[in-house]
C-alpha positions as CSV (number, residue, x, y, z in Angstrom):
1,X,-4.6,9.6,11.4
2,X,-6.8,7.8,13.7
3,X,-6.4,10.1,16.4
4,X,-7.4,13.2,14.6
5,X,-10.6,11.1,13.3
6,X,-11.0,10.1,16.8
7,X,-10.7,13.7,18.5
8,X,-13.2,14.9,15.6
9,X,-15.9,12.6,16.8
10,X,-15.7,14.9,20.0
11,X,-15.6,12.0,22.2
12,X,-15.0,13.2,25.7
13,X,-11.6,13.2,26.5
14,X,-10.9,10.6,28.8
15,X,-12.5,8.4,26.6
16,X,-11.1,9.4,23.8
17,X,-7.8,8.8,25.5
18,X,-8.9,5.1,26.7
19,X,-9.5,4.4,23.3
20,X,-5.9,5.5,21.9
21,X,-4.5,4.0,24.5
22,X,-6.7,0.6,23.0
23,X,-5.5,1.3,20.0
24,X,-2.0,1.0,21.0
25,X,-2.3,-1.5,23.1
26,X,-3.5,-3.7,20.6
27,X,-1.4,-2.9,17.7
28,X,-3.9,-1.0,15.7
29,X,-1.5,1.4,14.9
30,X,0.9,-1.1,13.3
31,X,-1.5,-2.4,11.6
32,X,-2.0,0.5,9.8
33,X,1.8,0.7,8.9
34,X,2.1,-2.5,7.9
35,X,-1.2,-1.9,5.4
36,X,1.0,1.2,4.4
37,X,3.6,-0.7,3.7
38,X,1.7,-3.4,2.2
39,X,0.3,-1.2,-0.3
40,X,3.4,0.6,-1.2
41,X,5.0,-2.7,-1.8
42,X,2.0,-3.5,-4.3
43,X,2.6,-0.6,-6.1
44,X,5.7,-1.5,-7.2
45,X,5.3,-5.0,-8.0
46,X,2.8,-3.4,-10.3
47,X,5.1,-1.2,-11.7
48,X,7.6,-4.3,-12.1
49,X,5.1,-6.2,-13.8
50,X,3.9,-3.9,-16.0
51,X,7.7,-2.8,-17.4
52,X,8.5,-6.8,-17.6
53,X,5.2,-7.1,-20.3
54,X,6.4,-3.6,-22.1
55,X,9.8,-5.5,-22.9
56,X,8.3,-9.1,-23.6
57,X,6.5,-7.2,-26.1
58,X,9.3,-5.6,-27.7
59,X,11.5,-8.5,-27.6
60,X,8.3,-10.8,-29.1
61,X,8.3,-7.5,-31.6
62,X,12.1,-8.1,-32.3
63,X,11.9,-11.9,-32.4
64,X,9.2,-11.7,-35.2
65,X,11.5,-8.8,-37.4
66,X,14.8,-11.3,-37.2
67,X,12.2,-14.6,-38.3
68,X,11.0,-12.5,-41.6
69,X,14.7,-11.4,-42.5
């Protein structure tokens, strides 16, 4: 990803490949996995959260039909 955005600035090339080399020295590039990561792992706590609330409503639902029997 960054090194297509970086080629499409049409830096020239060596510095374009000083600046990769940056990049990796410095751990840009895992940064940007971990973000990936990071945001994947988000996702699914979402997900998790939002099934958890669809069943405490349906047992607060069921809880309610057993009090008025």
């Amino acid at each position: 990803m960054l090194d297509c955005d970086l080629r499409r600035v049409l830096l020239p090339q060596a510095v374009a490949e000083r600046v990769l080399s940056l990049f990796h020295d410095h751990g840009v590039y895992e940064a940007f996995e971990l973000r990936a990561e990071l945001i994947s792992f988000k996702k699914a706590l979402y997900h998790l959260y939002l099934e958890a609330m669809a069943v405490r409503g349906r047992d607060t639902q069921h809880a309610g039909v057993r009090a008025n029997t």
